[in-house]
N, C-alpha and C positions, 0 to 999 in steps of 0.2 A: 166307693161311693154307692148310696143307696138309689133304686130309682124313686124319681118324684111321682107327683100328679099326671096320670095319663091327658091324653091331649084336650079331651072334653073335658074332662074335669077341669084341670088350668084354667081352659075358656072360658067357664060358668065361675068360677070362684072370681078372675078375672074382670067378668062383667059386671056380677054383682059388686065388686068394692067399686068400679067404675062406676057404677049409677050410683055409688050411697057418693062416692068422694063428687062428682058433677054435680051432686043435687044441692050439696054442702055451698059452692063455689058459685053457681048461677043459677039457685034457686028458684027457677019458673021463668025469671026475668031474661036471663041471657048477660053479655057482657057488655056494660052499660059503655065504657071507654071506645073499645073494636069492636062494637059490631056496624059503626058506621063506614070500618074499612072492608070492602065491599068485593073489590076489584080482585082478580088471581094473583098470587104469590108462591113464593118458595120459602124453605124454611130449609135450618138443620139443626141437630141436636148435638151439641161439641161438648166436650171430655174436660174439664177443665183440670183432673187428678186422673192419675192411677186407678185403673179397679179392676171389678171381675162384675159382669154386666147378666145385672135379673130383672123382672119387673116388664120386660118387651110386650107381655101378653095384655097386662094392665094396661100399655101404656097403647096398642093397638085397640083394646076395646073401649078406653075413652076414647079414643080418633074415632070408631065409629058413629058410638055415641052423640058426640058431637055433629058429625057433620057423617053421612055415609059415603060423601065426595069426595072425603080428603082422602089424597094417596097417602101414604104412608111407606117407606122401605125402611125396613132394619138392615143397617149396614154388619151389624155382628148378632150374631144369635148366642141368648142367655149361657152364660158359664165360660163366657171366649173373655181374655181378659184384654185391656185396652188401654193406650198411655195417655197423657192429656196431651189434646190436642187432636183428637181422631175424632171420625166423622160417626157416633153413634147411630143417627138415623136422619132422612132426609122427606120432607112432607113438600106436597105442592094441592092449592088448594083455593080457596076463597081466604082473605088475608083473618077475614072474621073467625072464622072456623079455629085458624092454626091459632087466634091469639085467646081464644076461647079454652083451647085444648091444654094453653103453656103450662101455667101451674100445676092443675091435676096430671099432667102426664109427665112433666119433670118430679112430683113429689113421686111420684110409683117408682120411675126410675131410680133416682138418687136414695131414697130408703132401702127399698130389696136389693139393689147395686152393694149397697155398702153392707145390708147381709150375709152377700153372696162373699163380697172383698175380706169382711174380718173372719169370716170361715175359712176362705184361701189360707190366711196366714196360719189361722193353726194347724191346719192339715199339713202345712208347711212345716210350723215347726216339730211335726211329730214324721216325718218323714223316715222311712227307716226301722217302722215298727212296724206291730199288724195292732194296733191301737185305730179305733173309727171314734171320729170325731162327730156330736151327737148333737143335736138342738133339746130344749125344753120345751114345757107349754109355756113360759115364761112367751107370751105374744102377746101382740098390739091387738086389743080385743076387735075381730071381725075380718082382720087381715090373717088371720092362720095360716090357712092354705097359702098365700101369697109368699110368706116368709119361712114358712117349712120347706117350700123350692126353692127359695134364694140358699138355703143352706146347702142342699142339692145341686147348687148350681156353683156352688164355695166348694166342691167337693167333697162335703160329710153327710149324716146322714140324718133324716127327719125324727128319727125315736117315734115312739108313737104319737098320732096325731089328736086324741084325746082322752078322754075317761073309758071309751065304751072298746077300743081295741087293742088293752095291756091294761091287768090290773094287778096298781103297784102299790103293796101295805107299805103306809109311810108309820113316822109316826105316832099321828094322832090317831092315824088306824088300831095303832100296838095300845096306847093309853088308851081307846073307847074298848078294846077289849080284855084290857088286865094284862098285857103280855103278849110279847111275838107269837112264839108257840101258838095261843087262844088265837090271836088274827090271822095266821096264814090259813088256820083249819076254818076258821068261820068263813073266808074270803074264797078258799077253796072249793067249800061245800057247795057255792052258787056258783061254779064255774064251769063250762062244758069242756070237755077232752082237747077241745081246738083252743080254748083261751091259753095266752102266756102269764103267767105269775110271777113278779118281781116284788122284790122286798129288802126297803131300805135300812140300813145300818149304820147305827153310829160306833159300834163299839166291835173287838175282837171276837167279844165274850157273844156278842148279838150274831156275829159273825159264824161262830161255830153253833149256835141254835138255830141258824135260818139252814145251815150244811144238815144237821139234826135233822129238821124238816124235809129234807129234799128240795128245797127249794131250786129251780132251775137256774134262776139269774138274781144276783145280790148286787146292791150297789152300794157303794160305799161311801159314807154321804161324810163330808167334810172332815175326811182323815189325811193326816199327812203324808210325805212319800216312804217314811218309814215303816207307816203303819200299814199302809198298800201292800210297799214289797211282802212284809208279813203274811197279810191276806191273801196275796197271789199263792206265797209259798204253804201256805195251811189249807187252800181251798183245793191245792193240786188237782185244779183239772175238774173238781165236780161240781161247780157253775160257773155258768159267763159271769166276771165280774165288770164292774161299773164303776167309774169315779165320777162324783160328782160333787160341786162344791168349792168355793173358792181357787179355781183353777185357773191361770192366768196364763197370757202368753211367755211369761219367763220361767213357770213350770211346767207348761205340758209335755216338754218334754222329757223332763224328770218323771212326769206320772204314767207316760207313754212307755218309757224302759223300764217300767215293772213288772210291764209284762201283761197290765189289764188288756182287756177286749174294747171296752166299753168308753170314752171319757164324755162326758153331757158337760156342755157350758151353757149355763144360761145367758151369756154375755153376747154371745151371737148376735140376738135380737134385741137384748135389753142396753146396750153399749155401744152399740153398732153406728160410726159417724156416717153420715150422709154422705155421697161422693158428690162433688161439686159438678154438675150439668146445667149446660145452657142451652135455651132454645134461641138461636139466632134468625132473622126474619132478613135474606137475599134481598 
């Protein structure tokens, strides 16, 4: 597993989607239904499935937001997994507050939750390899950060976080330039000593030109496990390779005993079911 977002960081990315998603929800107004209910309360957040629990940081900086009264206790800290029926976390507070907080902080919860959950299971099923299971930028545009540690928190790893720290010749890189060869050397040329270079492949032939290049890490974009094996066995060793592409949980671990390094799902984030959480009100 890779590490995620240092603690400040979390906390900022955290609070920012909390004020965009609170602003979305009670708009200036507040909650027109609760905020008549006035009086102190208890609250908890109950498991209604299986999962592997992300999103706690979101779901403390809406509470603050909200209310800076409300207590808040996380009963399990992100990446601990939990059956339905468990106590996720338990709030005491003004009744207004907690029903103010329910939506926005079950929706953090139950999204990065089921993140963190369907990364679980591939790491799972690649068990047994030295294969790391990767995220995309494939993200919920402004939640990145958020969902790059839910993957972290799934036990795989974030991949780069965007354009500016890994730069990767895809295709239309190859076609604006006439040819791999032509883009790895143009993409190269702007690059300092410390940047990493990746460059994706569709084909064998692409394969032994990007080895040609020196290229350090190649990824292997929508080949099959035959064509993998091949690649692992032709690249022997002189780059990290990558699969990515059409990779499901009834193959990875077919793609896993090829022997890659590397496997990027974009499914993580893009497929990812909601784990079913409830705020209950004591």
């Amino acid at each position: 597993m890779t590490a995620g977002l240092s603690d400040g960081a979390l906390r900022a990315a955290a609070r920012d989607a909390a004020r965009r998603a609170l602003a979305e929800d009670l708009a200036g107004f507040g909650d027109l239904a609760g905020r008549v209910f006035t009086a102190p309360g208890r609250a908890r957040v109950e498991a209604r499935a299986d999962g592997v629990l992300s999103g706690a940081a979101a779901f403390l900086e809406a509470a603050r937001l909200v209310d800076s009264d409300l207590r808040v206790v996380l009963a399990l800290d992100d990446g601990a997994r939990f059956a339905a029926g468990a106590t996720v976390a338990t709030l005491a507070g003004r009744q207004s507050s907690i029903l103010a907080l329910e939506r926005t902080g079950l929706n953090f919860l139950a999204r990065l939750s089921g993140v963190a959950t369907l990364t679980a299971r591939y790491v799972a099923a690649t068990a047994g390899t030295a294969a790391v299971i990767a995220g995309t930028r494939k993200t919920t545009p402004g939640l990145r950060a958020l969902e790059k540690q839910a993957i972290v928190d799934g036990g795989g790893s974030p991949h780069r976080f965007g354009l500016f720290d890994g730069a990767m010749v895809k295709d239309n890189h190859v076609a604006a330039a006439g040819g791999l060869t032509q883009a790895v050397a143009a993409v190269r040329a702007g690059l300092s000593h410390a940047h990493l270079l990746e460059v994706e492949v569709d084909t064998l032939a692409q394969l032994d030109e990007a080895l040609v290049a020196g290229v350090p890490v190649i990824l292997l974009d929508n080949m099959d496990v035959a064509a993998v094996r091949t690649a692992v066995a032709r690249a022997a060793g002189r780059a990290v390779l990558e699969v990515s592409g059409g990779v499901t949980l009834d193959t990875v671990g077919e793609y896993a005993a090829t022997g890659v390094a590397v496997i990027s799902v974009g499914a993580l984030t893009t497929a990812a079911p909601w784990i079913d959480l409830s705020l209950v009100v004591e």
